[in-house]
C-alpha positions as CSV (number, residue, x, y, z in Angstrom):
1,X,-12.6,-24.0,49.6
2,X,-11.0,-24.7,46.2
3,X,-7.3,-22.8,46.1
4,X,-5.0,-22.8,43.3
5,X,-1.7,-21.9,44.0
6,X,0.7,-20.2,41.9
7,X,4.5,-19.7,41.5
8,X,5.1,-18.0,38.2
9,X,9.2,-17.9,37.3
10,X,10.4,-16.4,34.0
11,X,10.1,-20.1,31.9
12,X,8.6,-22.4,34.8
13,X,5.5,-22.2,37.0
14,X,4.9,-24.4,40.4
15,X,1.6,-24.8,41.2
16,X,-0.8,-26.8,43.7
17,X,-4.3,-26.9,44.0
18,X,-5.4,-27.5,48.2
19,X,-8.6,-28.1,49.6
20,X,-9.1,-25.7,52.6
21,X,-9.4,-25.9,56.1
22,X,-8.7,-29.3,55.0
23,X,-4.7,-28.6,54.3
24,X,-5.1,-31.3,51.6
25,X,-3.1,-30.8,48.6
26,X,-5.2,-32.4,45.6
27,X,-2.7,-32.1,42.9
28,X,0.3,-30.2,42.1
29,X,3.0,-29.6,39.5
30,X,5.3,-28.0,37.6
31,X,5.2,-26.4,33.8
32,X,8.8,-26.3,32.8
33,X,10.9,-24.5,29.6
34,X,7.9,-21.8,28.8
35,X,9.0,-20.6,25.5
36,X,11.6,-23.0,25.2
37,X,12.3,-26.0,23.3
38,X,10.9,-29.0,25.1
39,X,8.1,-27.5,27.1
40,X,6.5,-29.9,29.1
41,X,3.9,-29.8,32.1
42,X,4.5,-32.8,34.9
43,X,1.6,-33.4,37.0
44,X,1.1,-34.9,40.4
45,X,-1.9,-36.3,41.6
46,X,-3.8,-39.5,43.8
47,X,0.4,-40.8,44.3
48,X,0.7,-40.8,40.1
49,X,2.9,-38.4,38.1
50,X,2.6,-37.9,34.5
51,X,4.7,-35.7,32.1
52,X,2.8,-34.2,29.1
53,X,4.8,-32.6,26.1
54,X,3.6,-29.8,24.6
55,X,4.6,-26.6,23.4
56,X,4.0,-23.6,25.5
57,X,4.6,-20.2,24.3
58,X,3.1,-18.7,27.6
59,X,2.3,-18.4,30.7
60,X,-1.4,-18.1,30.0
61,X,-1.0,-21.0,27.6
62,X,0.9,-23.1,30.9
63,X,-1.9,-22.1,33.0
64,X,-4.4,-22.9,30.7
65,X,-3.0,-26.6,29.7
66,X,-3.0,-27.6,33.9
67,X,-6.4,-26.5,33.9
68,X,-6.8,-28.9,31.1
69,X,-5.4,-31.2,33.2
70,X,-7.2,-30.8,36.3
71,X,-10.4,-31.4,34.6
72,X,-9.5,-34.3,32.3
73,X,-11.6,-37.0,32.7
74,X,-9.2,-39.8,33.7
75,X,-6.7,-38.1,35.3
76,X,-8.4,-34.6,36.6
77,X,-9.1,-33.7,39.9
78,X,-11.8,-31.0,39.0
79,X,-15.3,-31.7,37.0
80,X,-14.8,-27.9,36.2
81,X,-12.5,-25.2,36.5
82,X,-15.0,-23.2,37.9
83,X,-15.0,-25.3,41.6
84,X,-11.8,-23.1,42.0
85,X,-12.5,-20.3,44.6
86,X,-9.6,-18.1,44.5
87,X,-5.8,-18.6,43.4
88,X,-2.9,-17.5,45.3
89,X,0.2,-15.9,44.5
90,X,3.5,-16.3,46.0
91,X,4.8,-12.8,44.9
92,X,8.8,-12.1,45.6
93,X,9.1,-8.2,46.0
94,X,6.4,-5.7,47.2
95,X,8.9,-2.9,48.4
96,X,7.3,-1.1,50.9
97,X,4.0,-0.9,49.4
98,X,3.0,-4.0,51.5
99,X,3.3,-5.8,55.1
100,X,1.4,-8.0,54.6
101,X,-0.9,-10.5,52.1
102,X,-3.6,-8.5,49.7
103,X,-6.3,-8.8,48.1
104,X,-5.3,-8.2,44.0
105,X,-6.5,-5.5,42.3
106,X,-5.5,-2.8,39.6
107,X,-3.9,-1.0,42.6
108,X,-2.1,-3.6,43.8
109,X,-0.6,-4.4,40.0
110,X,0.3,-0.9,39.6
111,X,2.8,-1.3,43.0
112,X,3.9,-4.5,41.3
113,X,4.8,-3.0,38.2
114,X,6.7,0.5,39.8
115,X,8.9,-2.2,42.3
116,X,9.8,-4.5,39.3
117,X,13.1,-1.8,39.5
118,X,14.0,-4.0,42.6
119,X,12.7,-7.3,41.7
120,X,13.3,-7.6,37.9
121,X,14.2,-10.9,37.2
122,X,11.1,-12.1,39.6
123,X,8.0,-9.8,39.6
124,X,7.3,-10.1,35.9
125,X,7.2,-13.2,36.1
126,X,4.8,-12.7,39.0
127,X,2.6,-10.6,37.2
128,X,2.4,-13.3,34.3
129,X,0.5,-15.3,36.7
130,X,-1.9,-12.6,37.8
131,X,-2.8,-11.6,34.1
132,X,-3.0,-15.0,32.9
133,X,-5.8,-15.9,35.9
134,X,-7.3,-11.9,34.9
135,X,-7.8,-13.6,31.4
136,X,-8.6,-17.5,32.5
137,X,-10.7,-16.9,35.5
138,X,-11.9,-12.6,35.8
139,X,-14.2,-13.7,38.5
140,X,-11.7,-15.3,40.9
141,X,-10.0,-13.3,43.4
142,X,-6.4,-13.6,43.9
143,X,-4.5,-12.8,46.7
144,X,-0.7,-11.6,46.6
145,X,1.5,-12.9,48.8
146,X,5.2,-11.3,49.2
147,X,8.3,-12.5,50.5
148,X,9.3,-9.3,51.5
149,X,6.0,-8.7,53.6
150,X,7.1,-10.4,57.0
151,X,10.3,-8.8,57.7
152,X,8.6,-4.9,56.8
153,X,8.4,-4.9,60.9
154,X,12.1,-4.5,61.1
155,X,13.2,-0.9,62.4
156,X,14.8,1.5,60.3
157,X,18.1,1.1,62.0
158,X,18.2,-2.5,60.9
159,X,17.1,-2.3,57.2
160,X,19.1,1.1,56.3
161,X,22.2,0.9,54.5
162,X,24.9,3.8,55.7
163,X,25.0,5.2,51.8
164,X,23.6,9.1,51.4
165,X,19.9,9.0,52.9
166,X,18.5,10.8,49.7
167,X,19.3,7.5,47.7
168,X,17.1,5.8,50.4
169,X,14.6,8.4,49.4
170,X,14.8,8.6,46.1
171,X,15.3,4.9,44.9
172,X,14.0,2.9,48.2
173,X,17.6,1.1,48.5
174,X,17.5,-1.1,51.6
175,X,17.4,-4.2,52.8
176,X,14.0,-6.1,52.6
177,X,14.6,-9.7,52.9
178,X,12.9,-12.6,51.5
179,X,11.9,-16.0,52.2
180,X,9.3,-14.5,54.8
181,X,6.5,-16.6,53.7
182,X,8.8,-19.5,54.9
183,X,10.2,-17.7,57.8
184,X,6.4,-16.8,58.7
185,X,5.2,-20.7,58.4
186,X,7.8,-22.4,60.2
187,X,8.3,-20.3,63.3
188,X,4.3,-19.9,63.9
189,X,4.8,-23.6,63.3
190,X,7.2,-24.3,66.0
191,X,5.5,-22.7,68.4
192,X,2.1,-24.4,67.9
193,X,4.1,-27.9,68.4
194,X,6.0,-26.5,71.3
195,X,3.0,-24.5,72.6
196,X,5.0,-21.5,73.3
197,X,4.0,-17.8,72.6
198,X,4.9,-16.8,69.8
199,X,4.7,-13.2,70.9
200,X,6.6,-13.4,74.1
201,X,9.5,-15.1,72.3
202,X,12.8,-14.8,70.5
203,X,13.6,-17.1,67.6
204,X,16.0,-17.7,64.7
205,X,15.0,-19.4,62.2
206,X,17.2,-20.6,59.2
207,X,15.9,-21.2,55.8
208,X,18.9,-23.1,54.3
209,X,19.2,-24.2,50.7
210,X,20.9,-23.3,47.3
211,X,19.6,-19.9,48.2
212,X,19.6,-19.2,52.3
213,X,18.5,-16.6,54.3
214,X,18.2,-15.9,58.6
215,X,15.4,-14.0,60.4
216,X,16.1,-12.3,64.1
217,X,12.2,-13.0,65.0
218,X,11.3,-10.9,68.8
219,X,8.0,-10.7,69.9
220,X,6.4,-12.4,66.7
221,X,8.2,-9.4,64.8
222,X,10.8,-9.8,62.4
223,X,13.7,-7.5,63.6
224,X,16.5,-8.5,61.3
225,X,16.9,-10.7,58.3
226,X,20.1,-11.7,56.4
227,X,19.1,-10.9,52.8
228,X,19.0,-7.2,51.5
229,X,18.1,-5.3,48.8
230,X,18.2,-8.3,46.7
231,X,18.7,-12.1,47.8
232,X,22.7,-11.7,46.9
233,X,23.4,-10.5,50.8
234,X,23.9,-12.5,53.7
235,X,25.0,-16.0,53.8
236,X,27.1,-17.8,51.3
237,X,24.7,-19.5,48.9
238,X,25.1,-22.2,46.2
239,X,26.1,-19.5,43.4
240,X,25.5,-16.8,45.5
241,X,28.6,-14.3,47.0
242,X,26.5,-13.4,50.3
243,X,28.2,-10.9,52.2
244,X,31.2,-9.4,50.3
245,X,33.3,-5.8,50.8
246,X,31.9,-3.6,48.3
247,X,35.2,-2.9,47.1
248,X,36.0,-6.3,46.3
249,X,33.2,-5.4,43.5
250,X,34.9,-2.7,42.3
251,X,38.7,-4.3,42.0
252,X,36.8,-7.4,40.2
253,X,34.9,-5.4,37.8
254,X,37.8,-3.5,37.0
255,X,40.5,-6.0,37.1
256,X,38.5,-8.4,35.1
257,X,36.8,-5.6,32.8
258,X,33.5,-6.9,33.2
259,X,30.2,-5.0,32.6
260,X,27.5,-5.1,34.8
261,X,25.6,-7.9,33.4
262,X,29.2,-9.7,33.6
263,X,29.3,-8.8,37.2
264,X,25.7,-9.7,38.3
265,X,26.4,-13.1,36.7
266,X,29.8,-13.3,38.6
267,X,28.2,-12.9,42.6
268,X,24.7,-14.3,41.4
269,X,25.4,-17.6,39.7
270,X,29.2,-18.5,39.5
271,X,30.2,-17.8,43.3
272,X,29.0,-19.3,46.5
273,X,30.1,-23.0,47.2
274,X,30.3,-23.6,44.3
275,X,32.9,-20.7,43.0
276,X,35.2,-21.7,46.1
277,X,35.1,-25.5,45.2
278,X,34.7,-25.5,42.1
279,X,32.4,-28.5,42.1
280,X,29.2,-27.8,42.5
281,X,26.8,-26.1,44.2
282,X,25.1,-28.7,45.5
283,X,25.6,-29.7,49.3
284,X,25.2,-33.6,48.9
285,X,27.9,-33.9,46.2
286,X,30.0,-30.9,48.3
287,X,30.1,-34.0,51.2
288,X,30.9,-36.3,49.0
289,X,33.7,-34.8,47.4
290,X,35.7,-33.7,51.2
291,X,35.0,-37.1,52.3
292,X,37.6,-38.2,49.3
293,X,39.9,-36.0,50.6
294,X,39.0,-32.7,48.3
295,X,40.2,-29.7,50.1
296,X,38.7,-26.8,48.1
297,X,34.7,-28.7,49.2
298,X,35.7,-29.0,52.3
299,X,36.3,-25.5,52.5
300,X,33.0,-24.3,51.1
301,X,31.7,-26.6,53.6
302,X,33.2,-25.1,55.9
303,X,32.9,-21.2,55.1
304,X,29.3,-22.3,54.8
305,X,29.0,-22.9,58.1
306,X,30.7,-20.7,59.2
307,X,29.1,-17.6,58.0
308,X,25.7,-19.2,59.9
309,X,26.9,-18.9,63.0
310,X,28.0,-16.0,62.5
311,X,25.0,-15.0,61.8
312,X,23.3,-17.0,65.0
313,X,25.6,-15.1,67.3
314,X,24.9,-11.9,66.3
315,X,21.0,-12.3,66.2
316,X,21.4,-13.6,70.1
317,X,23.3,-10.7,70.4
318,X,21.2,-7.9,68.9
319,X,17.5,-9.9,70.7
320,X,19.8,-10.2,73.8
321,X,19.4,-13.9,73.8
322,X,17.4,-16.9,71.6
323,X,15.0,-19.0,73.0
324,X,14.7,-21.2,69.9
325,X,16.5,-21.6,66.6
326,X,14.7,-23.3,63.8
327,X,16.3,-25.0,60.3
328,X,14.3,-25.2,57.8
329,X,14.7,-25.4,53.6
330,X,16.3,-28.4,51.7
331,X,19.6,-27.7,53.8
332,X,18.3,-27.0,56.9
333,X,16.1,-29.6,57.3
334,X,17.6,-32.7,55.6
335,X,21.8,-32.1,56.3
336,X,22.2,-33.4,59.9
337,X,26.4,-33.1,59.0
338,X,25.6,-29.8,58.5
339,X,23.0,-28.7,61.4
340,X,26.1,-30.4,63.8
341,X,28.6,-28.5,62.3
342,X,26.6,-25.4,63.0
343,X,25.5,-26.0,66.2
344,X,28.5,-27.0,68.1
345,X,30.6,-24.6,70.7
346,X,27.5,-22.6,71.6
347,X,27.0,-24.2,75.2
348,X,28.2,-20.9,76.2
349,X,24.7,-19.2,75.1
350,X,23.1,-22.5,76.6
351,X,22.1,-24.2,74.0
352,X,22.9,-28.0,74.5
353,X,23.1,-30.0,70.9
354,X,21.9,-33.8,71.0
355,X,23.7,-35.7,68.2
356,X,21.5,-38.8,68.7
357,X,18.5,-37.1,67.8
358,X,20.0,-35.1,65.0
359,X,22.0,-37.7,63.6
360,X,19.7,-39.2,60.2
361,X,16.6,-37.0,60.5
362,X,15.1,-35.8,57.1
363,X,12.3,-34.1,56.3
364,X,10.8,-34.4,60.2
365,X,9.7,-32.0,62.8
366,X,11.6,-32.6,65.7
367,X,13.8,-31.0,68.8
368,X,17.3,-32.2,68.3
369,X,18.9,-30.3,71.7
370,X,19.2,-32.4,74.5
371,X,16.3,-31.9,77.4
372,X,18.3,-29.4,79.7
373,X,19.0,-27.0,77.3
374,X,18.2,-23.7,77.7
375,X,17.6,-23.0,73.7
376,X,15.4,-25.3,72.0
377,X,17.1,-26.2,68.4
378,X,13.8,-27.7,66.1
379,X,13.8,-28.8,62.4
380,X,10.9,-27.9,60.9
381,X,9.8,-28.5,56.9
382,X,8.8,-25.4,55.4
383,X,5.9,-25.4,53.0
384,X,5.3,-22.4,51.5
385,X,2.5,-23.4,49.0
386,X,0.7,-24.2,52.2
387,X,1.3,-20.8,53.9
388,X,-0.2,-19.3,50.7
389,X,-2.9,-21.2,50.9
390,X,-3.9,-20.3,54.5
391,X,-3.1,-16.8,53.5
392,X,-5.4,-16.9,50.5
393,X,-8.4,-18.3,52.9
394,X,-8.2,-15.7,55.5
395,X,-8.1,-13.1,53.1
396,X,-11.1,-14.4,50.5
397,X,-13.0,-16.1,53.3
């Protein structure tokens, strides 16, 4: 089976198309600047990339030009757009409307549109994609799959806030979580490689990059997960607050006499790592910078951290123990300065780090705790096209 993959943002759309059962990705890409000024699509396939410039108003008009691509002669992986079999959708915010992957159908698009309330920068976007495949292929089915989906199992004492319940009621505020396609992939991952039941087990797993996010996974259920409402809560981020006292909102926005937009561009994009270094918010050149002796990165660095295990502690704490903790994302799996930093001083809980096997690993699946340790610490790559992919099979086939 023939799967196209789709990731629709406001001006960019990721895409892949995989061959399934095969797991083989075909070709894959990226349309970049959609209504901007030097729109362009770069395309991946047989180990060759190629950028073509063009100007793209829209995202029917992206979607359309890789098809172009896919079936161009010297260059195209399809003789026709019709060998693809369904497209897949990698959806950010379904509320409560959905546990887990669906089939896409007016129903389904009305839910979409009534939670774009809590997802507004992301599921218009989303439906952008779906209408655009409506219009280019009406006889494919498409399957939604949500980040919010895998972490709907947690109980209502975990993803309540303590504000007046008939806000709860009336406007769904709470916290959802994302990143649980990736969450989903790499701890069913783990435990095929480790051959341990997933549904008898308690893992963390840690999706760490310029946006991060931890899961509290019992039982194959996801009990608790760091991000809430929106993907501002939880851990410090590249340009992301995390955790912060709502007050400290209030003072700011006053002090400062900012309006909302002001403030939501304050905790969303100028804060994180990179508003305490005041660098950047990227980790490689945060490590470069406290190497040469620049205190406000190594700070960052180290609030980063920090925050993680704090994090760590209290999901052993609130699963009454952790049989496996997972990093994953561009952080988790390729910073081994970082997965030491936050993996030290917890031989208390049992877990035994191995520096030798951590030290220099990228990209790799691997155990990096020594062999008697009670808690098994794993890198994993995430691949969340994939996890779409095998979502969109199960569903169509």
């Amino acid at each position: 089976m023939k799967i196209f993959i789709l990731n629709s943002g406001s001006s960019s759309i990721k895409y892949q198309l995989i061959l399934m059962p095969e797991k083989e990705v075909v070709a894959k890409g990226i349309v970049e600047k959609i209504g901007l000024e030097g729109s362009a699509v770069i395309h991946k396939a047989n180990d060759t990339e190629i950028k073509f410039e063009k100007e793209i108003a829209g995202h029917t008009e992206g979607i359309k030009t890789v098809f172009e691509i896919l079936i161009n002669d010297e260059i195209g992986s399809l003789k026709d757009v019709d060998e693809i079999e369904a497209v897949g959708h990698r959806v950010v915010h379904g509320g409560e409307d959905f546990s887990s992957s669906v089939l896409i159908d007016d129903k389904v698009i009305e839910a979409l549109i009534k939670n774009i309330d809590l997802a507004p920068l992301h599921n218009p976007p989303n439906l952008e994609g779906i209408y655009a495949i409506n219009k280019l292929l009406p006889d494919v089915p498409q399957v939604g799959v949500f980040d919010t989906a895998f972490h709907q199992t947690m109980p209502k004492h975990s993803y309540l806030y303590a504000i007046p319940y008939r806000l709860y009621e009336k406007y769904k505020i709470r916290r959802y979580g994302f990143h649980g396609t990736s969450h989903k992939y790499v701890s069913h991952r783990a435990c095929k490689v480790l051959g341990l039941d997933y549904d008898k087990i308690k893992i963390i797993t840690c999706h760490l990059g310029n946006g991060s996010s931890i899961a509290a996974i019992k039982n194959g259920k996801s009990i608790d997960t760091s991000m809430g409402l929106t993907p501002n809560e939880g851990l410090i981020m590249g340009t992301r607050t995390g955790d912060i006292d709502a007050g400290a909102i209030l003072f700011i926005q006053d002090k400062e006499k900012l309006d909302l937009n002001g403030m939501n561009n304050l905790i969303n994009k100028e804060s994180g790592v990179l508003g305490i270094s005041g660098i950047s918010p990227d980790m490689r050149e945060l490590e470069d910078a406290a190497g040469k002796g620049k205190e406000r990165a190594q700070l960052a660095l180290d609030m980063f951290h920090y925050r993680i295990r704090k994090y760590i502690g209290a999901y052993a704490a609130s699963m009454g123990g952790v049989d496996l903790i997972i990093f994953t994302g561009g952080i988790g799996e390729n910073a081994d300065t970082s997965r030491t930093a936050i993996c030290k001083d917890f031989e208390y809980m049992g877990l035994k780090f191995d520096e030798s096997k951590n030290k220099g690993l990228r990209s790799k699946e691997a155990l990096i705790n020594t062999d008697d340790s009670q808690i098994k610490v794993m890198v994993v790559p995430t691949d969340e096209e994939m996890a779409i992919a095998m979502e969109t099979e199960r569903i169509v086939g």
